[in-house]
Every structure is written in structure tokens, then in C-alpha cells.
C-alpha positions in Angstrom: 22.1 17.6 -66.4 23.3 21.5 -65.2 26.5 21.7 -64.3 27.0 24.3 -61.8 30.0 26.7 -61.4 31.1 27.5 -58.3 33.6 29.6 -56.4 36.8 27.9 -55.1 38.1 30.5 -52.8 37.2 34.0 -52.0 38.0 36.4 -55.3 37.2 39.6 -57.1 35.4 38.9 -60.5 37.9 40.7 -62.5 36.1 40.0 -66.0 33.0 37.6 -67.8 33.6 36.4 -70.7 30.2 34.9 -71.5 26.8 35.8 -71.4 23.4 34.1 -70.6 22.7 31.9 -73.7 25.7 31.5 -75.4 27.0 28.3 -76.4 30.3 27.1 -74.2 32.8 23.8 -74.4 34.7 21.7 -72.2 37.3 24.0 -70.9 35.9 27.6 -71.8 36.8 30.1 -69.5 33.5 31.8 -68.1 34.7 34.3 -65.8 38.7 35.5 -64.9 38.8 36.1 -61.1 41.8 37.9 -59.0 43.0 36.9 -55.3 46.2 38.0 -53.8 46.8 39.3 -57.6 46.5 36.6 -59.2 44.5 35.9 -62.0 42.6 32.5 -62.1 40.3 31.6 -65.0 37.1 29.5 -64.0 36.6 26.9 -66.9 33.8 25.3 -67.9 33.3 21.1 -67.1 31.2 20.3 -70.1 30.0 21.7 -73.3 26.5 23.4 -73.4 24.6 26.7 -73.1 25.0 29.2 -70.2 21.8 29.4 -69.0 22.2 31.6 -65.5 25.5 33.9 -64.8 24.9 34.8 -61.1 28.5 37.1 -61.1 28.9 41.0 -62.5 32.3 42.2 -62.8 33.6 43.8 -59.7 31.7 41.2 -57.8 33.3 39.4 -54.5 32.6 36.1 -54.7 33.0 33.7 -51.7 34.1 30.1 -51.8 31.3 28.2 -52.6 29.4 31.0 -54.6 27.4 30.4 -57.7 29.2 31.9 -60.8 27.2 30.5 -63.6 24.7 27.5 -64.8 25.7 25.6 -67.9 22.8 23.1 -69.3 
């Protein structure tokens, strides 16, 4: 079953740190966002294989947005 990242508030994608197809586990950080200058990582749920990164860095995400797919 995908697990599906997902914004939880409005945030600049400040870096990714993974790419379609690579391998991630439980707790990998797949993107770092900043809001009100504050860096918050977005961690993976379950180990897998990215299979869709919807983000770009310099991206504005808002809450609810995809960020990535992890199968």
C-alpha cells in the first residue's frame, strides 16, 4: 500500500533530499521545508521506494499538498 506525503501547513520547500526511485526507511527525511523561519523536516511513515516527488525546491506548498509517493 502507498503511503502518501502530504503538506501539514503552508511552507517553502527549502531542500529534497531524495529522488524518484530511491530506496527510503521509516523516518527518512524526504524534503526540509521553512515557515515563519523555521525549518521542519517531512519524514517518511514507512520504509519503501519513492515512487512520485510532486515538490521542486523553491516550491510553496499548501496544507494538504502532495510532497511525495512512497510504495
Amino acid at each position: 500500500m502507498a503511503e502518501e506525503i502530504r503538506a501539514e501547513m503552508v511552507a517553502n520547500v527549502m531542500t529534497v533530499s531524495v529522488a524518484e526511485g530511491d530506496p527510503v526507511a521509516d523516518g527518512d527525511s524526504v524534503v526540509m521545508l521553512e515557515s515563519m523561519k523555521m525549518e521542519i523536516p517531512v519524514l517518511t511513515e514507512r520504509s519503501g521506494t519513492v515512487r512520485t516527488m510532486a515538490v521542486r525546491p523553491g516550491d510553496v506548498v499548501q496544507e494538504g499538498d502532495l510532497i511525495a509517493i512512497v510504495e
